[in-house]
Every structure is written in structure tokens, then in C-alpha cells.
C-alpha positions as CSV (number, residue, x, y, z in Angstrom):
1,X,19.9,19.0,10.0
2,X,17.3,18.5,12.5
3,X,13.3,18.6,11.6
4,X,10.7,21.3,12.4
5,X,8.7,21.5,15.6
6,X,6.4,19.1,15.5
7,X,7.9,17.1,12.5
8,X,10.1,14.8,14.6
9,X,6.9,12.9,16.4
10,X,5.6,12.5,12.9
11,X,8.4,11.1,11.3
12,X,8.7,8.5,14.6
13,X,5.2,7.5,14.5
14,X,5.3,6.9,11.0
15,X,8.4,4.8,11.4
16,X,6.6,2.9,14.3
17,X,3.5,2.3,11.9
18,X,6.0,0.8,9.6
19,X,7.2,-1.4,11.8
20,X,4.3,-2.8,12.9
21,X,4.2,-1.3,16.2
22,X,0.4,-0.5,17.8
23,X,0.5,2.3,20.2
24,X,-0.3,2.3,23.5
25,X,-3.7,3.9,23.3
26,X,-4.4,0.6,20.9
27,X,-3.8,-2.0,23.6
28,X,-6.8,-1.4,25.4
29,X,-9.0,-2.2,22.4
30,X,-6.7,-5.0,21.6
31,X,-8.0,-6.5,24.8
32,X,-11.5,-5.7,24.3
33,X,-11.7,-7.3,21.1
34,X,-12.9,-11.1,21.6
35,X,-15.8,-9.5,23.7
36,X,-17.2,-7.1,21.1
37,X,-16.6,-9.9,18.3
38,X,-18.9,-12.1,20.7
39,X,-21.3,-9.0,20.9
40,X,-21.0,-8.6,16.6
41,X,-18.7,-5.8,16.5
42,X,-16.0,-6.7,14.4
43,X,-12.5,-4.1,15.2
44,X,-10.4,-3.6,12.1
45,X,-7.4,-6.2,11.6
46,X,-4.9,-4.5,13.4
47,X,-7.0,-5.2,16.9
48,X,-6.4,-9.1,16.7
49,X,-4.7,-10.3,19.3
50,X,-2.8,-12.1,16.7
51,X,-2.3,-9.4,13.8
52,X,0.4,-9.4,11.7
53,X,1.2,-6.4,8.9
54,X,-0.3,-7.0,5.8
55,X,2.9,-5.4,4.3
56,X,5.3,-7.1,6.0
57,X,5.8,-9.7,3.5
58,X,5.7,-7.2,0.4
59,X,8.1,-5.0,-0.5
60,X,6.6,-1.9,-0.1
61,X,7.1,2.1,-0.9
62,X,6.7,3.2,2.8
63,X,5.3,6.5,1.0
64,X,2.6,4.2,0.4
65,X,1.9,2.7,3.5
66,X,-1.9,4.5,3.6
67,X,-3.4,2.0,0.8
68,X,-3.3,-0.7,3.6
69,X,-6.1,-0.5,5.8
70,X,-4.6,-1.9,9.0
71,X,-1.9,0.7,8.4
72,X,-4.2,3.6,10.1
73,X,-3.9,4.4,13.9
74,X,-6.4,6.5,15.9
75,X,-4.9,9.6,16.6
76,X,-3.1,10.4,19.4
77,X,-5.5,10.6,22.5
78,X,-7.7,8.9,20.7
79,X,-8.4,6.0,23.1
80,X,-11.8,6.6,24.0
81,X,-13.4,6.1,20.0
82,X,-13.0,3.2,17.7
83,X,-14.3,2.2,14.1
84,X,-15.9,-1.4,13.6
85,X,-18.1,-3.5,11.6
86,X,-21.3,-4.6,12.5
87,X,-21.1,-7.9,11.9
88,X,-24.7,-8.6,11.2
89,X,-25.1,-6.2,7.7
90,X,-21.8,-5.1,7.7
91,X,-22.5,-1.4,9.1
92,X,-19.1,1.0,9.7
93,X,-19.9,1.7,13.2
94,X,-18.3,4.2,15.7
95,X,-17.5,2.6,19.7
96,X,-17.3,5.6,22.2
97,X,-15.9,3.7,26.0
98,X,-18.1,5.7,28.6
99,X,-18.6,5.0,32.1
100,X,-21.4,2.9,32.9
101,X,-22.2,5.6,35.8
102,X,-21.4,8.8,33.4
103,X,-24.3,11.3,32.6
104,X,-23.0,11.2,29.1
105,X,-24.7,7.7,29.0
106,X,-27.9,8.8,30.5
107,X,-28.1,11.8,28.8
108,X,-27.1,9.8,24.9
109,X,-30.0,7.2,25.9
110,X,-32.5,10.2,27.0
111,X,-32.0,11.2,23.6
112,X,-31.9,8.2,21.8
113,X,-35.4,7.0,23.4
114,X,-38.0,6.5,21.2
115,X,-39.6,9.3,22.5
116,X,-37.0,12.1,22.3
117,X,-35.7,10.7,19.2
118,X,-39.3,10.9,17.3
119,X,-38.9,14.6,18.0
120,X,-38.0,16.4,14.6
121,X,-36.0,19.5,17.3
122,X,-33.4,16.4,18.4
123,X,-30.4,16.7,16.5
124,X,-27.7,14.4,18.5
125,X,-26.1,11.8,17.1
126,X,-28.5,8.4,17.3
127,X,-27.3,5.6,20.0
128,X,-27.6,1.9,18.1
129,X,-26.9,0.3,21.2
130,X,-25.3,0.3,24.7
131,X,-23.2,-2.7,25.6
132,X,-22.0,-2.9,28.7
133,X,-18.9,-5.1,29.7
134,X,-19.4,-8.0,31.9
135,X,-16.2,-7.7,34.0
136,X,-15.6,-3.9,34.0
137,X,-18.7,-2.9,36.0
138,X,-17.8,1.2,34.9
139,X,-17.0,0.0,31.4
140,X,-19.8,0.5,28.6
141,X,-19.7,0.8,24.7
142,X,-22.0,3.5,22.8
143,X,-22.7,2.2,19.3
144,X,-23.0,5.2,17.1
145,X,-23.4,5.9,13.4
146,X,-20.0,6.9,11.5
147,X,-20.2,10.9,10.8
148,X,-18.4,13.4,8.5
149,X,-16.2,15.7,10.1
150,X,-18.0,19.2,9.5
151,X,-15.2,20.4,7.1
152,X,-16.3,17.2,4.7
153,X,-20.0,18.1,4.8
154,X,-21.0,16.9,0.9
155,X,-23.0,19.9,0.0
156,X,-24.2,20.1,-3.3
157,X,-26.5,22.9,-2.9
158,X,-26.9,26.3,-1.1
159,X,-30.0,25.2,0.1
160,X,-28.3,22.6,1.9
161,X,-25.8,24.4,3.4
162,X,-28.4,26.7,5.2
163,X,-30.7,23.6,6.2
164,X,-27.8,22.7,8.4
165,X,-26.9,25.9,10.1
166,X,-30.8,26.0,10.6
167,X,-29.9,23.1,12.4
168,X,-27.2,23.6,14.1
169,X,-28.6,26.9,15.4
170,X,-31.5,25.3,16.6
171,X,-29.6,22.8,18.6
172,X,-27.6,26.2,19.9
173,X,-30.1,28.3,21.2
């Protein structure tokens, strides 16, 4: 019997995630990991150098592999974006890799001036901080505030709801 369309890359990647395997889109931020630990950006467990599976040494319900933490894998194509800590108050914390020479990093620090930012019209998404790697001269970090996906918006009131298409529209037109 042979699986759906689309089922079969599932059922491998979850095998691979079993097994302890990072994917290739993981190495990368493998290798940047001492440098943003020296910079106070801690990556999740799974981006030591030296990580080992929580769940290897338990016996373990593989329907249940989700509950461990350094179980989760970006998704696929996601090599540009990663979570982290801030190591100073502990802050979930989004990396975007940019190119030092990008207008995507001029245009994110335009906004995030204190100028621009002040402005109650400017909508983007804040910049914490722009680190930029000392032997990858085209290589920066954005830091970045963790966001809800727009189908997880907590909306508890109507009111709400139309605040943030007022919002959105704003930033459209």
C-alpha cells in the first residue's frame, strides 16, 4: 500500500526527527551558534554543536515525540528565520539572516529609528537589534519580536478584530 501525495516526505522527516537527524537547512545555524551565544542569543538545544536527543535514552511513544522541545525543526525552506533566547531577561526572540548590503536591512532600520518608530501610522515589526557577523562581511542578524501567525490572532472582542484591519488597511493603502 503506498501513502498519499505528500504523505511519504512526512512520514520520512518524522522518522529522521526521530532519529536524531538535523536537516540541512539546520547546519548553518549549527555553525552560527557559538557567535550569537557570545552576542546573548541563546539557539534552542538542538543547535549545539554537541546536542544529543533528549529522548534517546527514554523509551518513548514516537506519537509523542512533540512534548520534547528540541524535537521541533523549522520548516522546510526555513533557513533564513530562527527562534532564541535572549539571554539577558530571557526574551523568545525571532533571528531573520539578511545581507548586510540588502534594502530589507536599510529599509527594517528606517523603520525601526526612533523617529519613524515614534510615529503611531508605522506598523512593521520593531528591530531589537542588528548584529552583524565578523567574518561573513554580507552576513547580518535582525533581532525581532516573536509574532502570532494571523490565523492565531487572540481576539477576544469585535472591537479588536476591527482595530486590526483598521490597521492593516492603513499600512495597505
Amino acid at each position: 500500500m503506498s501513502l498519499p501525495p505528500g504523505l511519504a516526505e512526512i512520514a520520512v522527516i518524522d522518522a529522521e526527527i526521530l532519529e536524531g537527524k538535523r536537516f540541512k537547512d539546520e547546519e548553518i545555524w549549527i555553525s552560527y551558534q557559538p557567535f550569537l551565544l557570545s552576542r546573548g542569543y541563546k539557539l534552542r538545544p538542538r543547535y549545539s554543536p554537541d546536542w544529543q536527543p533528549s529522548w534517546k535514552d527514554a523509551a518513548i511513544d514516537s506519537t509523542k515525540i512533540h512534548l520534547y522541545e528540541d524535537a521541533i525543526a523549522p520548516e522546510i525552506g526555513g533557513a533564513d528565520i530562527m527562534d532564541a533566547r535572549r539571554v539577558a531577561d530571557n526574551l523568545h526572540v525571532i533571528l531573520k539572516k539578511v545581507k548586510t548590503s540588502s534594502e530589507e536591512l536599510q529599509i527594517a532600520q528606517f523603520l525601526s529609528s526612533p523617529d519613524v518608530s515614534s510615529d503611531p501610522r508605522n506598523h512593521s515589526v520593531p528591530i531589537f537589534e542588528v548584529i552583524h557577523h565578523p567574518e561573513e562581511e554580507d552576513l547580518s542578524f535582525l533581532v525581532m519580536p516573536v509574532l502570532l501567525q494571523i490565523d492565531e490572532l487572540p481576539f477576544r472582542r469585535m472591537g479588536e478584530f476591527a482595530e486590526a484591519v483598521r490597521q492593516y488597511l492603513t499600512v495597505a493603502h
